[in-house]
N, C-alpha and C positions, 0 to 999 in steps of 0.2 A: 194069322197064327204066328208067323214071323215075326212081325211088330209087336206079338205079346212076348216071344223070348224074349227079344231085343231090351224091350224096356223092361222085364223083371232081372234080365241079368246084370242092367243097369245098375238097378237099385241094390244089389248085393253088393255090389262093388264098388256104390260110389255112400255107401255105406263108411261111416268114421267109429272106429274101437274107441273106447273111451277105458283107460286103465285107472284103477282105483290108485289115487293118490296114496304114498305109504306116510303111512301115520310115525314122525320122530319117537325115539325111546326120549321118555319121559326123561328131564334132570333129577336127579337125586336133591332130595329136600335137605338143607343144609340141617347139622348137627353136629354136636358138643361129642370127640370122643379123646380119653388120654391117649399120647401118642407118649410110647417108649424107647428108648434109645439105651443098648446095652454093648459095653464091651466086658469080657469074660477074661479070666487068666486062669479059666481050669478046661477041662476036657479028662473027663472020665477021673483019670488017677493020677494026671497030671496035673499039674501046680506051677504057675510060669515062675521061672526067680524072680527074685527080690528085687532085682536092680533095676528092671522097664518099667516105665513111668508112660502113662499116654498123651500126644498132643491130639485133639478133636474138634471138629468144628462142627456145629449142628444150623436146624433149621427150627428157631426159636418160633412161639407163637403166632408171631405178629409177619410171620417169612423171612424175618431177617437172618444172617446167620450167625450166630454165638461160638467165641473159641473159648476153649478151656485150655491150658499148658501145665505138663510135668504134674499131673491127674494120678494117684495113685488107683491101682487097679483091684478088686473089679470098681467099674463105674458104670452108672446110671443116670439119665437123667430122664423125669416124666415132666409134660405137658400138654397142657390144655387144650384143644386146637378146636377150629369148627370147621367142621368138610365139607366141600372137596378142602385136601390137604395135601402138600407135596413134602413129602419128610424124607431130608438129607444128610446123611451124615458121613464125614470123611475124616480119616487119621492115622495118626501113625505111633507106635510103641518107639520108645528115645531110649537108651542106656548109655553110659559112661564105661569103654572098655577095658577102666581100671577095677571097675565094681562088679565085671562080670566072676561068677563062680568057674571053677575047674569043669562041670557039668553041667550044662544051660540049658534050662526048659525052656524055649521059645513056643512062636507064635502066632497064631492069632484068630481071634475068637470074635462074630458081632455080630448083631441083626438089629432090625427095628421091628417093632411091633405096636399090640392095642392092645387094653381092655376091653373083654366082651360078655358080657353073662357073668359079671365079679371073676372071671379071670384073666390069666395072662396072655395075650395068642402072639406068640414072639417065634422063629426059626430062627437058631441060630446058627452061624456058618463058620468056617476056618476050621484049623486044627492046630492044638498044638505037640511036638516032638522036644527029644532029648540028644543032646549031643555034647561034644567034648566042647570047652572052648573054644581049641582053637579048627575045629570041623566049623562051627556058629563064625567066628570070626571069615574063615574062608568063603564060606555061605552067604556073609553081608557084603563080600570086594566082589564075587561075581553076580550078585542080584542085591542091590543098593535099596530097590522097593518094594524087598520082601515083607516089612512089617509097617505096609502103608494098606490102606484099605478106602474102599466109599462104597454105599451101596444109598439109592435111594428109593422112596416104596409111598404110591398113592391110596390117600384114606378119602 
């Protein structure tokens, strides 16, 4: 009787679990979608002035990356792309402090987005305010990267 414990308590225990292997999430199968790249100069009832101009650099097609300079706003640019896609973009709003107005609506407005279902599926981020000149002037000697931006977003 002993020796039947002995050897079934054996077997439970010299007994090996076997855990099911987990199965990888599947890669997503490549495909074709526009990727859009937007910078704005409105926000609601504001209107940026006239004088900022955009420098931007994106992430063209092919991954490389594309600059544009002294870009009048708003600007857009759409492309091709086939996914997985890492879409980049980074820039900055320029003006000339003899062309600015008494009143300066600054800055800054941008998302990247897709088409999906024939439409646009973009969020777009920033904000823009109103100020005197020289409040806006005061505003750029203590924050020099206020009207710089990058944001990037996988498709």
């Amino acid at each position: 009787m002993l020796a039947t414990l002995l050897i079934g308590g054996m077997m439970f225990t010299g007994c090996k679990k076997t855990e099911p292997t987990p199965t990888p999430d599947p890669t997503p199968a490549p495909a074709n979608t526009t990727v859009v790249y937007k910078v704005d100069n409105t926000n609601g009832n504001l209107v940026m002035s006239d004088c900022f101009k955009l420098n931007v650099t994106y992430t063209a097609a092919n991954g490389e990356s594309v600059t544009e300079t002294g870009v009048t706003l708003p600007w857009s640019k759409s492309v091709e792309v086939t996914t997985p896609f890492k879409a980049k973009m980074q820039g900055e709003y320029v003006y000339n402090e003899s062309d600015l107005p008494d009143q300066v609506v600054s800055g800054k407005r941008y998302g990247i987005g897709a088409h999906s279902n024939g439409s646009l599926n973009i969020e777009m981020v920033g904000s823009i305010s109103s100020g005197s000149k020289e409040s806006f002037l005061e505003l750029m000697a203590n924050n020099p990267d206020r009207l710089k931006f990058s944001e990037e977003k996988d498709f």
